[in-house]
C-alpha positions in Angstrom: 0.0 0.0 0.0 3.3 2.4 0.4 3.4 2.6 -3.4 2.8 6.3 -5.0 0.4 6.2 -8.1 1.6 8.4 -10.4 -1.6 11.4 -10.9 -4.0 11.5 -14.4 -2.3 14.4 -15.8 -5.5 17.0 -16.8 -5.1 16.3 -20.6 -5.5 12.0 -19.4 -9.1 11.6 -20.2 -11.1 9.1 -21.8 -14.0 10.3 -24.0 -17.5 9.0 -24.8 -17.6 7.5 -28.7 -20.9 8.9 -30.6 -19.7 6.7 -33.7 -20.5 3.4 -32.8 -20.6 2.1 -36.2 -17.1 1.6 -36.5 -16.8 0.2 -32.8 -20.3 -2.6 -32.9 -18.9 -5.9 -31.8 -15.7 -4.6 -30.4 -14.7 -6.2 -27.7 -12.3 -5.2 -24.6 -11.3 -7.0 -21.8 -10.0 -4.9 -19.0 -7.7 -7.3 -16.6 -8.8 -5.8 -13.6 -10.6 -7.0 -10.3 -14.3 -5.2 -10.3 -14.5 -2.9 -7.0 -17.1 -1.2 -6.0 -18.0 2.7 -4.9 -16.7 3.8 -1.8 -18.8 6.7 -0.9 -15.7 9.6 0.7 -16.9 12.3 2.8 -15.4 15.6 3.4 -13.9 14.1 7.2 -12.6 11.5 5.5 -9.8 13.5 4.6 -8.6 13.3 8.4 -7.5 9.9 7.8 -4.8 10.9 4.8 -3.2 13.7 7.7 -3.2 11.6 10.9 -0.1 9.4 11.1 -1.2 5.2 10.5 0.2 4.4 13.7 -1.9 7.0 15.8 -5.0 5.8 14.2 -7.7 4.0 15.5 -8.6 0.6 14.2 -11.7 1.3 12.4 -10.0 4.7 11.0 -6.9 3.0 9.9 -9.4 0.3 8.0 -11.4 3.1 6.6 -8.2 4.7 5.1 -6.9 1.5 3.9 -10.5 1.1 1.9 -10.4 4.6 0.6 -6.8 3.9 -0.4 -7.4 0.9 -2.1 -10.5 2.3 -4.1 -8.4 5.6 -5.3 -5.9 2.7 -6.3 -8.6 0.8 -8.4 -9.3 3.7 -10.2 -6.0 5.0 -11.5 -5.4 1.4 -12.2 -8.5 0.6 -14.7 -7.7 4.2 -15.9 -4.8 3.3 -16.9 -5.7 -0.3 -18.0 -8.6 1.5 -20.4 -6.0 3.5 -21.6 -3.7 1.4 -22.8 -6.1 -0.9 -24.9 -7.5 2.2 -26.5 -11.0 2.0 -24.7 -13.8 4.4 -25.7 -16.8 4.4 -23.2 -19.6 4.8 -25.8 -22.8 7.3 -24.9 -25.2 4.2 -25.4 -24.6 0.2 -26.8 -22.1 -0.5 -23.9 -22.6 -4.1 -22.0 -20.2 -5.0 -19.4 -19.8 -7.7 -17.7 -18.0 -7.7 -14.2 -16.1 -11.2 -13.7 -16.1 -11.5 -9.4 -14.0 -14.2 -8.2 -15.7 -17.0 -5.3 -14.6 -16.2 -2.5 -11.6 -18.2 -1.3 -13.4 -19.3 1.7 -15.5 -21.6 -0.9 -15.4 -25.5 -1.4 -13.6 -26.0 -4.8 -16.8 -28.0 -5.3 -19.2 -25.1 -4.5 -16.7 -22.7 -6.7 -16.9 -24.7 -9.7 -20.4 -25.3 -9.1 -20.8 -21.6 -9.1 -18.4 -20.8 -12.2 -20.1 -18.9 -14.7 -23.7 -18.4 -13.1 -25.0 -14.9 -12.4 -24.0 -13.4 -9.5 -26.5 -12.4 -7.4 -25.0 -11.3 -3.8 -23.0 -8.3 -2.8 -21.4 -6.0 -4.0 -24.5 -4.4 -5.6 -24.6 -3.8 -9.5 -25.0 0.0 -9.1 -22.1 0.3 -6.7 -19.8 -1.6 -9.3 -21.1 0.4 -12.4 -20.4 3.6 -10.3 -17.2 2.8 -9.2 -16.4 1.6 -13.0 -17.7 5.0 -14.6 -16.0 7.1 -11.9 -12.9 5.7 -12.8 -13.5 6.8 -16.2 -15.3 9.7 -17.0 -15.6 13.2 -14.9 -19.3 12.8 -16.3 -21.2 10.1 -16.4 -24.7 12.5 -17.1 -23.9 11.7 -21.0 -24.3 7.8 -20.8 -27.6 6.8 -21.9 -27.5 3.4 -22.5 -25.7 0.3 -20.2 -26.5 -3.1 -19.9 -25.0 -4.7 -16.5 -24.1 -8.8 -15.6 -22.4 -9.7 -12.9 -20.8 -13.4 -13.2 -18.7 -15.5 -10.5 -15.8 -16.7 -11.7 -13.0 -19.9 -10.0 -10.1 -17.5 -10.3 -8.1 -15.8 -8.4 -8.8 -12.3 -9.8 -11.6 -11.3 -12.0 -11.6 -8.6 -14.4 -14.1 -6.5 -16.3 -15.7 -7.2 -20.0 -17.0 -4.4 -22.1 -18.8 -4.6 -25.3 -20.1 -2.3 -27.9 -23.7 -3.2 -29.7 -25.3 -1.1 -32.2 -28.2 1.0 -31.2 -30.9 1.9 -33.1 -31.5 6.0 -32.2 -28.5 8.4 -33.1 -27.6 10.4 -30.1 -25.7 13.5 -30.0 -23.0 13.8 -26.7 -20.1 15.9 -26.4 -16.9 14.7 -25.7 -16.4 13.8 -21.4 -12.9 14.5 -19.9 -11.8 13.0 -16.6 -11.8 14.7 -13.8 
């Protein structure tokens, strides 16, 4: 956790694609662990000034979450980046990959391989933390289709896919925050 992430420079954005027609079919796997939203209030900046050893358990586990989120997303930044992902304004599916938990049978995980997820973390919470990552605005996307899936790995990772749409829509260009 001691590593420094090197900062998005402001011109590091990824935009929203209007012209799907060349992009229908595409498909982009993103080798990344889905992660979901972790909601940071304003006090929550206390815990990046207060030295780890004076914290309190439950403080030190709260900055160790926020941490590990603001790691998540400069990672699948970077990870979009470098295979040239587009987040289209409609026509997007993705698929979030969630490895069984290693306290799981192998008998129960390979029973479980494949089928729908349908526990925690919440499908909103992991679309939010995916489009955060990306975009400074998400207000343009008009169009997602979410599945979660369980996988018998150790990691999982995220699977996006462009489909044609039938209405043209007209979006601007979104940079990252």
């Amino acid at each position: 956790m001691g590593k420094t992430r090197k900062k998005p420079q402001d011109t590091d954005h990824i935009t929203t694609s209007l012209d799907t027609e060349k992009q229908v079919g595409k498909k982009v796997i993103l080798n990344i662990s889905p992660q979901t939203h972790v909601r940071a209030t304003q006090n929550d900046s206390i815990f990046f000034r207060i030295p780890r050893e004076k914290l309190r358990p439950a403080g030190l586990k709260r900055l160790l979450r926020l941490e590990r989120y603001n790691e998540y997303k400069v990672d699948l930044l970077a990870e979009a980046k470098k295979k040239r992902f587009d987040v289209p304004a409609a026509g997007l599916h993705i698929t979030f990959f969630i490895p069984c938990p290693r306290s799981w049978t192998d008998k129960k995980k390979r029973e479980h391989h494949g089928r729908l997820h349908q526990s925690r973390p919440d499908v909103d919470n992991l679309t939010k933390g995916f489009l955060d990552s990306l975009l400074s605005e998400d207000k343009y996307i008009a169009n997602l289709t979410i599945t979660k899936r369980w996988v018998d790995f150790e990691i999982g990772w995220i699977e996006c896919q462009i489909f044609p749409i039938q209405e043209k829509i007209e979006v601007e260009t979104i940079p990252l925050k």
